[in-house]
Every structure is written in C-alpha cells, then in structure tokens.
DRENNU-80155 format. One record per residue: x, y, z of N, C-alpha, C, CB in turn; residue in one letter. Coordinates in steps of 0.02 Angstrom, whole numbers, plus 50000, padded with zeros to 5 digits. Glycine has a CB too. Example, Ala and Ser with C-alpha at 12.3 -4.5 7.8 and 13.67 -1.06 7.14 Angstrom:
<rs>
506604971650390506154977550390506604983550390505654977650452A 506424988850354506844994750357506455000250394507044997050286S 
</rs>
This chain:
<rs>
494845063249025494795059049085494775063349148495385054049089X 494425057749194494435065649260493815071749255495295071549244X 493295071149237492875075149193492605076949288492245070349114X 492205083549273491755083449340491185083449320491815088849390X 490775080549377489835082549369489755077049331489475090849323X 489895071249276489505069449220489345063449261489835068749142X 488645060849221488255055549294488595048749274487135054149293X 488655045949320488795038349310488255033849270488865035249381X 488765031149237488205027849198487925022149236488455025149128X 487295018949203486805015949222487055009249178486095019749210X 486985002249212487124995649171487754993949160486864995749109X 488324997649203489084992349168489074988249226490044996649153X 488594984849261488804977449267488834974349236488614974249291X 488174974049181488214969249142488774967749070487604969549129X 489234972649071489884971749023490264967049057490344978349010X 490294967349138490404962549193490544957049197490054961849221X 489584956649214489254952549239488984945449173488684957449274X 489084950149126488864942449070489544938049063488584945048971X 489454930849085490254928249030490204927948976490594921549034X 489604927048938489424924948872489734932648842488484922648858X 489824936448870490054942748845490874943648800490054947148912X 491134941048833491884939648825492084935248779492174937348881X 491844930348793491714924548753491404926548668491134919948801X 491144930948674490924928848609491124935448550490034927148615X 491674939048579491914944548550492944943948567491404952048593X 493284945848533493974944448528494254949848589494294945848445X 494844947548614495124949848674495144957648666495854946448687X 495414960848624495504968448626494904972248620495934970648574X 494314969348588493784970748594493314969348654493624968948549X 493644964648710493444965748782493794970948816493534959848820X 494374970448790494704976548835494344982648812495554977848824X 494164983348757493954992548733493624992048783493484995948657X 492844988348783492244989748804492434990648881491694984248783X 492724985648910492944987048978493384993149005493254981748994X 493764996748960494215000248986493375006748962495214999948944X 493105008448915492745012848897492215014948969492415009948830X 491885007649001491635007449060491785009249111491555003749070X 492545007249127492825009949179492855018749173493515006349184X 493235020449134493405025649091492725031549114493425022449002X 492025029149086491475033749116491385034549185490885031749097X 491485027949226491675029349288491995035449313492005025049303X 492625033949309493125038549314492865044449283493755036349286X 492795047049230492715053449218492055058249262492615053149143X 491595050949270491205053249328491285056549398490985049049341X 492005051849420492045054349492492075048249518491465058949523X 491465041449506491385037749539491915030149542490775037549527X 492325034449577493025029249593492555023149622493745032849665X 492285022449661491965017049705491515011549661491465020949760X 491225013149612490975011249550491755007749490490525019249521X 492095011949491492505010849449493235004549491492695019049423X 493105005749561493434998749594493254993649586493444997849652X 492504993149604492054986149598491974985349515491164986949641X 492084987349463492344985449390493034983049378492294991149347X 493284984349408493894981949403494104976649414494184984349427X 493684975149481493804968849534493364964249485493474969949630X 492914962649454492684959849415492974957249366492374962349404X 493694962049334493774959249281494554952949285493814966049230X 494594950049267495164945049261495754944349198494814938849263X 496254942749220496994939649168496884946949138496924930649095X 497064943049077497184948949007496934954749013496864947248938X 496224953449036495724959549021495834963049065495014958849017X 495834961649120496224968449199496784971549166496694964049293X 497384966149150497964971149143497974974749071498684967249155X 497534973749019497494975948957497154984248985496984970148902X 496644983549039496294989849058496814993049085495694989349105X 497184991249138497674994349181498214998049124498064988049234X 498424995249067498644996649024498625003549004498454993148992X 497925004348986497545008848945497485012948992496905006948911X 497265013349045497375020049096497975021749105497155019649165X 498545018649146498825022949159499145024949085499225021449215X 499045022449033499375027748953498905033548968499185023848849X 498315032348987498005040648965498155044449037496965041248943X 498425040149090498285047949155498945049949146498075046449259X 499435046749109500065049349101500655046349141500005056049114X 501295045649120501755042449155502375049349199502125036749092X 502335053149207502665059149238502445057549300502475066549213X 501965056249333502075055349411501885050149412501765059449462X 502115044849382501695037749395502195034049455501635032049311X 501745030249510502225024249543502805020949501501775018049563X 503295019049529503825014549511503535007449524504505016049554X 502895004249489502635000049487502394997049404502215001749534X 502524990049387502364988649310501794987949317502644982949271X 501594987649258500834985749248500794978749288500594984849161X 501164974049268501094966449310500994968349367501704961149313X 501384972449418501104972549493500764974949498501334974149540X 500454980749450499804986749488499094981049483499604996849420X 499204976949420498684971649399498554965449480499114966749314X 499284963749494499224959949550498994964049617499894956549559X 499174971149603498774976049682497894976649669499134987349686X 497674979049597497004977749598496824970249633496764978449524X 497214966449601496564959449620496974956149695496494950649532X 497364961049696497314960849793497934953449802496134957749837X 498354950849731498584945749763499494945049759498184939749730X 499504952149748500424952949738500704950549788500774960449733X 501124945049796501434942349835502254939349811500944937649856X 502544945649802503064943949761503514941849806503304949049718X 503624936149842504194937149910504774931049858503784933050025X 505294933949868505874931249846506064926549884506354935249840X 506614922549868506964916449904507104917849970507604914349873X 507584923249928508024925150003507464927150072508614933649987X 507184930350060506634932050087506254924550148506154934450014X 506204924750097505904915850140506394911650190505774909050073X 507054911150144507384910750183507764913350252507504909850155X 507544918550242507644921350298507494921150347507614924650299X 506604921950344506154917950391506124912550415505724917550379X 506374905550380506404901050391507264898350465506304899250312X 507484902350409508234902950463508324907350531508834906250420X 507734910850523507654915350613507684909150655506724920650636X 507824910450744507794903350778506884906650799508574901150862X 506584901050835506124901850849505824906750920506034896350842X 505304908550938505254912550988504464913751004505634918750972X 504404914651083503954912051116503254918751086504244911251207X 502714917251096502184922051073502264929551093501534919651099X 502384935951072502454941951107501774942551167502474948251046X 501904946551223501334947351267500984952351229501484949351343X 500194950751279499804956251259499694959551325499154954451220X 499894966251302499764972751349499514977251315500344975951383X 498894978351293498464984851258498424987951295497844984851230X 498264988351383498014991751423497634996651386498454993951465X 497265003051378496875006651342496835007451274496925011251361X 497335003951238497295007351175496865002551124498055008951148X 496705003251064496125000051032496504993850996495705005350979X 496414986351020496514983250987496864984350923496114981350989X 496724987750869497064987150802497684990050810496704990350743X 497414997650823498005003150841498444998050870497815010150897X 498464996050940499174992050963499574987950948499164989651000X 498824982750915499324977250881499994979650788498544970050856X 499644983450767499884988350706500524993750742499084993750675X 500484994650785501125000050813501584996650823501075004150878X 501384990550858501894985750899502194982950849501594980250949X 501894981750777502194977850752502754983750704501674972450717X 502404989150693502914992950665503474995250690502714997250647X 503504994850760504064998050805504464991250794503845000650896X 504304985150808504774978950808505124977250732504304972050833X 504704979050676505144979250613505704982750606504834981250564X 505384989850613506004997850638506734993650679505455005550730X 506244992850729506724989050782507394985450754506284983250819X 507094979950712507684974650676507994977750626507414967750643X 507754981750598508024984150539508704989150551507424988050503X 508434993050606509014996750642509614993250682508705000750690X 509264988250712509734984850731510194979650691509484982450772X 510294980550635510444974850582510594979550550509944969350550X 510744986750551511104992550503511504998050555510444997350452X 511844993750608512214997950670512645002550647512624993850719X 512705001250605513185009350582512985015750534513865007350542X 512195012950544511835019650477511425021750529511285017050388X 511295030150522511105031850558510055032750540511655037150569X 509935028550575508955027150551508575030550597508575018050556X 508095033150563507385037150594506945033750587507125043350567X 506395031450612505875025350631505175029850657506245019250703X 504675027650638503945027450666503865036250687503855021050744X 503935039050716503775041550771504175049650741504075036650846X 504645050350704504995055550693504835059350615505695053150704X 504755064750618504565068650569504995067250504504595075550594X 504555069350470505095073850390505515079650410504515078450318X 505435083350439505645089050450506155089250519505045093250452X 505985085650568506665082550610507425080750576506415075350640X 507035076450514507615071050493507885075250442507385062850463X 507695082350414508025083350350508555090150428507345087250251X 508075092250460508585095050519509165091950537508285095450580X 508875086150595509825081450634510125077650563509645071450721X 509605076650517510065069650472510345074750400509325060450435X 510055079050382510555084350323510665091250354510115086050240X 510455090750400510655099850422510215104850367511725102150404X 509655102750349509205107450317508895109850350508845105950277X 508635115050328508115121650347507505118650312508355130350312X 506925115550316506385112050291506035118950287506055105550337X 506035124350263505845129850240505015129850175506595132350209X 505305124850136504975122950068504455120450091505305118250019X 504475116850143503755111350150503135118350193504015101450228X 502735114250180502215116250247502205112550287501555117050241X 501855114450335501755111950429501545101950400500615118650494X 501075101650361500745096550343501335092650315500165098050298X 501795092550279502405089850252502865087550285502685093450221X 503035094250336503525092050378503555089050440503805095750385X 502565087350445502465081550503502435075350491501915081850537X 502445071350422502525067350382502835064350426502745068550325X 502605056650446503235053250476503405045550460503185053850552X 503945044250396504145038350365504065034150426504885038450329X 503785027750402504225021850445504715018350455504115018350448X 505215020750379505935019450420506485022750364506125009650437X 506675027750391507235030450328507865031350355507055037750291X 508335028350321508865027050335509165032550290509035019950329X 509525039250347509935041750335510585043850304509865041550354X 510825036750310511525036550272511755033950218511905034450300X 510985029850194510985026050130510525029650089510785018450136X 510155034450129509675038050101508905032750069510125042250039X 508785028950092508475024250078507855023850151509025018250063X 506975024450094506595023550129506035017450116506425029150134X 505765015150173505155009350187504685012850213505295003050237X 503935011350174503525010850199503445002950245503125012950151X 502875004350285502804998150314501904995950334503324998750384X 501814990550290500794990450289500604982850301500314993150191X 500144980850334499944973550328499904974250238499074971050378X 499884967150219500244963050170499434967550139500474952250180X 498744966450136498314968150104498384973150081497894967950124X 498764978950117498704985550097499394989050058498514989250163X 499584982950009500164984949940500004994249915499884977949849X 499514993049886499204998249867499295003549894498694997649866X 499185006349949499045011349998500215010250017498165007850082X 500425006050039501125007050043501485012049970501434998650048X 501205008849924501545010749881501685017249865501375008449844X 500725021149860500625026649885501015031649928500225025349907X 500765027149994501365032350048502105034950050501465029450105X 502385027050018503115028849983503115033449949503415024549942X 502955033349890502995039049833502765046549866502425036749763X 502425046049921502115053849958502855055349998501235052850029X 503145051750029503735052050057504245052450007503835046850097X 504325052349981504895052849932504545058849880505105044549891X 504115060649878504205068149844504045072849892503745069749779X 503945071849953504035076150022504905078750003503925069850113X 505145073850027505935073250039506365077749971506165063750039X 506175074249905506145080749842506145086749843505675081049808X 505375086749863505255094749874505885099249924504435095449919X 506075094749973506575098250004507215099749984506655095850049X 507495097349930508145095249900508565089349909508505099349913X 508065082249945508595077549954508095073549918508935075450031X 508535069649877508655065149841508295056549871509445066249836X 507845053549875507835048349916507715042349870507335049249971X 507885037949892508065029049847507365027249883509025022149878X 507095021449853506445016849882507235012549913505665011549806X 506995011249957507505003949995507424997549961507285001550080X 507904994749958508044987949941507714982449937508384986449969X 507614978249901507034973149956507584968349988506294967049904X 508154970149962508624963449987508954966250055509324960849923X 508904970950072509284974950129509044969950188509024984250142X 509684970950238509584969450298509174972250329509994969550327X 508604966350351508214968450411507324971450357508804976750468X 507534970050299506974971050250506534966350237507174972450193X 506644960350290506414953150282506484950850335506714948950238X 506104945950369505924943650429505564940250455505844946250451X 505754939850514504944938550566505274940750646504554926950568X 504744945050654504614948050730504134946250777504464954250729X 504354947650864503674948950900503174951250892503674951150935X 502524948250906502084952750877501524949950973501724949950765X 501004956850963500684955450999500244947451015500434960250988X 500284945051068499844939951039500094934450993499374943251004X 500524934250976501044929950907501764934650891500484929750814X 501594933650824502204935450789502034936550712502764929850799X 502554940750680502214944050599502904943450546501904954950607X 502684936950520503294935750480503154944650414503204925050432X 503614946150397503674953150353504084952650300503944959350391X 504044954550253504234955350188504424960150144503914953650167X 504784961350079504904968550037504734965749959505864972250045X 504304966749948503984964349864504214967249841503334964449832X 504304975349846504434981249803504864984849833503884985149786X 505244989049810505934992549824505454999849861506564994349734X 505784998649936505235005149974504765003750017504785008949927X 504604995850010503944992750047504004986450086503404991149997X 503884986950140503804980150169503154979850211504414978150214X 502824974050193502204969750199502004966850267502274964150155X 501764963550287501884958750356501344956250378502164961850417X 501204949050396500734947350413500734942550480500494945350361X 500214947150506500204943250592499914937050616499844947150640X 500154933450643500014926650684500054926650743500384921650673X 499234922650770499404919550855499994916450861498894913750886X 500134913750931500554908050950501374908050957500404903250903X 501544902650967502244903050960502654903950882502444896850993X 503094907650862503544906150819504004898850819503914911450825X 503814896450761504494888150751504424886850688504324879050798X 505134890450658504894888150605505154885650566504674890850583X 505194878750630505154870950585504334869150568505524863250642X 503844873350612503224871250583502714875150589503044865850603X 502884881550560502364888450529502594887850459502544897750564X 501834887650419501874887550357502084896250335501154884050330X 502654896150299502934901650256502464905850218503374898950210X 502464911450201502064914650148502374911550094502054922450143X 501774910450049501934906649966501834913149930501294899349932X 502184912149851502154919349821501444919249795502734921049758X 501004922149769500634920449729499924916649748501024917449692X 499894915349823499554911949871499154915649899499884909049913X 498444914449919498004919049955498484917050048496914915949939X 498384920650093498544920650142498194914450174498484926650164X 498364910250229498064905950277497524907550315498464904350316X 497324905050334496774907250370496694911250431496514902850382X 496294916550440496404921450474496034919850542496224927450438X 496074923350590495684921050680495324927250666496274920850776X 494744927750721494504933650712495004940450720493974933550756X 495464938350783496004945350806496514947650741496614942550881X 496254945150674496684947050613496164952250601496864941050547X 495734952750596495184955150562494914961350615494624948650545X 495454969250590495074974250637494734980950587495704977550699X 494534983550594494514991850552494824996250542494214995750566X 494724997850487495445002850470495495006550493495605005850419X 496115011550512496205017550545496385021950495496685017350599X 496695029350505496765034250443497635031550422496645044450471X 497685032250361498675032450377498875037750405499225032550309X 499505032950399500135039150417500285046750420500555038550380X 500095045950338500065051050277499665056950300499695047950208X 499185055850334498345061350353498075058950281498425073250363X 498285055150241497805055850168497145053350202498075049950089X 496505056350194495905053450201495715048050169495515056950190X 495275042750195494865040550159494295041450119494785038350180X 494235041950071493675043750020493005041550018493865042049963X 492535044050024491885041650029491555045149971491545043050100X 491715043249901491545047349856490925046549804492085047849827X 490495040149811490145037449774489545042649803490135029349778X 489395046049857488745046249888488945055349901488605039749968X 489655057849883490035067249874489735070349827490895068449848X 489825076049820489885079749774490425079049751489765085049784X 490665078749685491215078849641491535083449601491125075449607X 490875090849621491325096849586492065097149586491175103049617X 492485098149649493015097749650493435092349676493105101949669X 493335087649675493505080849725494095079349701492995073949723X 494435080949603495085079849617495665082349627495195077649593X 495425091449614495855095449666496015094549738495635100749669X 495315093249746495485091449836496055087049866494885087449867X 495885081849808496565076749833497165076749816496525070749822X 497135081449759497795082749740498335089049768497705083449674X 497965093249815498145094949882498225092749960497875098249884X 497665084649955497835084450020498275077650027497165084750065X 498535074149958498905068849924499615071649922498615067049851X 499625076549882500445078949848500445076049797501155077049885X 499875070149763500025064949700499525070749642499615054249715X 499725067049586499405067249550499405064049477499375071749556X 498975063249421499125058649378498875050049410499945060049366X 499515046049362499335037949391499315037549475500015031949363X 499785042749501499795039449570499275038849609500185042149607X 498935045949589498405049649641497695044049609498295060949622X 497655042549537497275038349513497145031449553497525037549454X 497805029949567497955023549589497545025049678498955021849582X 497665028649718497515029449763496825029749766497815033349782X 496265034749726495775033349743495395028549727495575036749740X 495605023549654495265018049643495345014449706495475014449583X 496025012849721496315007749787495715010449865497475010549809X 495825014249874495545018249916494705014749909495705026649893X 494375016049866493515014149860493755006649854492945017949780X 494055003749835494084995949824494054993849882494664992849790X 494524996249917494664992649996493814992350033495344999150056X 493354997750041492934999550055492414995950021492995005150054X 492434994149988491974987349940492014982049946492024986249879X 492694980649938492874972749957493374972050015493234968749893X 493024970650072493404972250137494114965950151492734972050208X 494684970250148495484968850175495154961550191495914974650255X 495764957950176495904951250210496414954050265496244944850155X 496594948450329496924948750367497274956550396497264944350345X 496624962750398496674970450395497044972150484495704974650377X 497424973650473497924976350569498014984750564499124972050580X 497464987150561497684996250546498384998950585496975002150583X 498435005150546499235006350563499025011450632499805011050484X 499745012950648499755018050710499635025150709500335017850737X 
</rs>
C-alpha cells in the first residue's frame, strides 16, 4: 500500500456507480471489490480519486472498507477514533452530541446577536477567530483555577511558563504550533473546527499531542464532558452553539440572529445541519497546523508521502486519514464551512 508512480486505474466508477452491482453479489464480496478499488487508488497516490470512492459507498460497505484499511496501514499511529466514527467522518455526518451537551445549550440564558466589526479582515478569517477566542474564552472562564493557554500561544511558550521545559527536541516548525486550548493543569487538550471539519480536528489533535510527546509531556485529549466543552457563544453576526463528540475536539456551528433558546432548534445527533445563509458558506483557509492542503490528483507523486510525513508529523492511519479527508473536502465542498484563524 502507498506504492509510488503506479497509474490510476481507469473505470472504478462503475464498481460505484452500478446498484445492480451490489445487489447481485454477497456483502463481503462488495467489500473486496470496493476496498481492492480504493486500495489501487491509494497505492497510486490518487487520494482525490480515492475520496470521491469512498463518498460513494454506503452502511456496511464504507465501514467494511474503512475496516480493511486501516488493518493494512497499521494501528501504531492510528487516531483514537473507531471505525464507527472514522465511517461517520467519511460520510461527513458524525454528530455524536450527548445529552448533557444539549442540555447545556438549552440551559444557557439567552443573548442578543454578537456585533459585526470585521473592519479589514476577510470575512471567514474573523468570523472563525471570533468564534475561537469566545469558546477559549468560556472554557477558561469556567476552569478559574487551571492555568489555560488559548489560540494565540505557542507549543513552545507553554512547555516554557506551563512545565519549565527547554523545548530543545522540537524544531522552529513544532514549537510554533499553537493548540486552541490546553489546559495546563489537567494537562488536557481541544482542538477547535466548524462541525464539518471532524476530520481535519481530529488530525490536528493527534499533531498536538505528539508535538507535546516529542517533548516529554504526556498530554490527555480533553473531556467531552468538561466544563466549558459544551455550549453556546457570541458569535459574529449571531451566535455558535459548540460541542465535544470526541475526547480532544470541539465542533461548532454558527448562526445569524438572536440567541433564545426557548426557540433555536438544537443540534440533533445524527442530523444533517439546518439550513445554512449564504454568510455560513466561506473558503477555506490553511490550518493551524501549517499542514497544507493537497492538490494531489493533477502532482507528481514520486515523493508525495514522504513529503507529508514531514510536513504532518503523522504517519500510517493518521496521515492516511488526512489526505483522503483532505481531497474529499475539495470534491465535495464543506457544508456550513467558517475557516479557522
């Protein structure tokens, strides 16, 4: 798997694209043929090819494939993700939000629309900062006695004032890394992504937490039940009820208008999102991370997965996971997309 140079094959839509296909051959024998398809993809290079196969396939047969890869890319650096959620991040609809969670949101008091002041900066960028600084915001403020680093502050700051390390081990690129919210005293970190971009959070977590490794500290994914891991905040323009599906990650999705919520419909688990205004809908920016975006269908592939496995820190399922996710997004464009800061 992972092969370089070999050409993409010609015709796996139609392993796809027929239903009569499925139908007329027994389940594990859809999965071979589908995972075999994908599989040439991949050994090709052509992640972008091998997203839009994926996205095609449904139930059994996605997670029977998902299965079968990550057994062969190996489980030593794999996400702290089951097959059930990586299956619900391909088809874009993991929405695991718990009770409490909801309830939480529901029990905030209500509050008037945040202003909009972009003055120069680009629509997405602002509305995506603003909302990350106001999560940071609650979260810190709802953990007054732990000492938290937010948005804006390095890897290499925080292993300085928050362990008294010498960040010696990392490079310049490592130790500019900057979590969106790691709590010092619990040792516990969040990524933080609009709700579409599971995938890419999950990612960043796991890049942050073997940053932090590499240095000698030890770091937990955060809670999903933690204070301030659940919510709803100001948001530009509205407000962005937010969420923690996964231990390390919180989600969030933005709304015009006033907050009341005796009568804003809740995120449902398992639910495509409500309907979006155009001001949901901006272009992506780069992450956090510096990880690039991949434009790999149209590259050269001699070395394309060294490349990323230097300019990632992943490798194996994770780094797998990233570039399928990565060309997917780019194929089938984000619902309700707020790029980050």
């Amino acid at each position: 798997m992972f092969g370089r140079q070999a050409p993409a094959p010609q015709g796996y839509r139609s392993i796809f694209g027929d239903e009569g296909f499925i139908e007329q051959v027994n389940q594990g024998a859809a999965i071979k043929a589908a995972y075999n398809a994908v599989k040439d993809l991949l050994d090709a290079g052509n992640f972008k090819g091998a997203a839009e196969a994926l996205k095609q396939l449904k139930g059994a047969t996605l997670k029977g494939v998902l299965e079968r890869i990550l057994g062969s890319a190996g489980k030593a650096t794999s996400p702290s993700v089951t097959v059930e959620q990586l299956t619900g991040i391909v088809e874009g609809s993991l929405k695991q939000i718990g009770q409490a969670a909801l309830d939480i949101m529901k029990g905030q008091k209500g509050f008037k629309a945040g202003k909009w002041e972009p003055k120069n900066q680009p629509k997405g960028m602002y509305v995506g900062s603003e909302i990350h600084r106001a999560i940071a915001r609650r979260y810190t403020n709802l953990n007054p006695g732990d000492a938290v680093f937010t948005n804006d502050i390095s890897v290499g700051r925080i292993l300085k004032d928050g362990f008294k390390i010498n960040p010696k081990s990392l490079n310049a690129k490592e130790a500019g890394l900057q979590p969106d919210i790691f709590n010092v005293t619990k040792k516990h970190l969040y990524e933080i992504k609009p709700e579409n971009l599971i995938a890419n959070a999950v990612i960043e977590r796991d890049v942050y937490t073997s940053t932090f490794a590499n240095a000698g500290v030890t770091v937990q994914h955060g809670p999903m039940t933690a204070l301030g891991a659940n919510g709803v905040v100001e948001a530009p323009g509205g407000y962005a009820m937010y969420y923690s599906p996964l231990p390390g990650v919180i989600l969030y999705r933005r709304k015009t208008g006033d907050f009341d919520p005796a009568k804003v419909p809740l995120p449902v688990a398992g639910r495509a999102p409500v309907e979006e205004t155009s001001e949901d809908l901006e272009p992506q920016q780069p992450s956090r991370t510096g990880v690039p975006a991949p434009a790999l269908a149209s590259e050269s592939q001699g070395d394309v997965i060294d490349y990323f496995e230097r300019a990632t820190g992943l490798t194996g399922v994770a780094l797998l996971l990233y570039l399928i996710v990565s060309e997917g997004s780019r194929v089938f464009p984000p619902r309700n997309l707020i790029p980050l800061p």
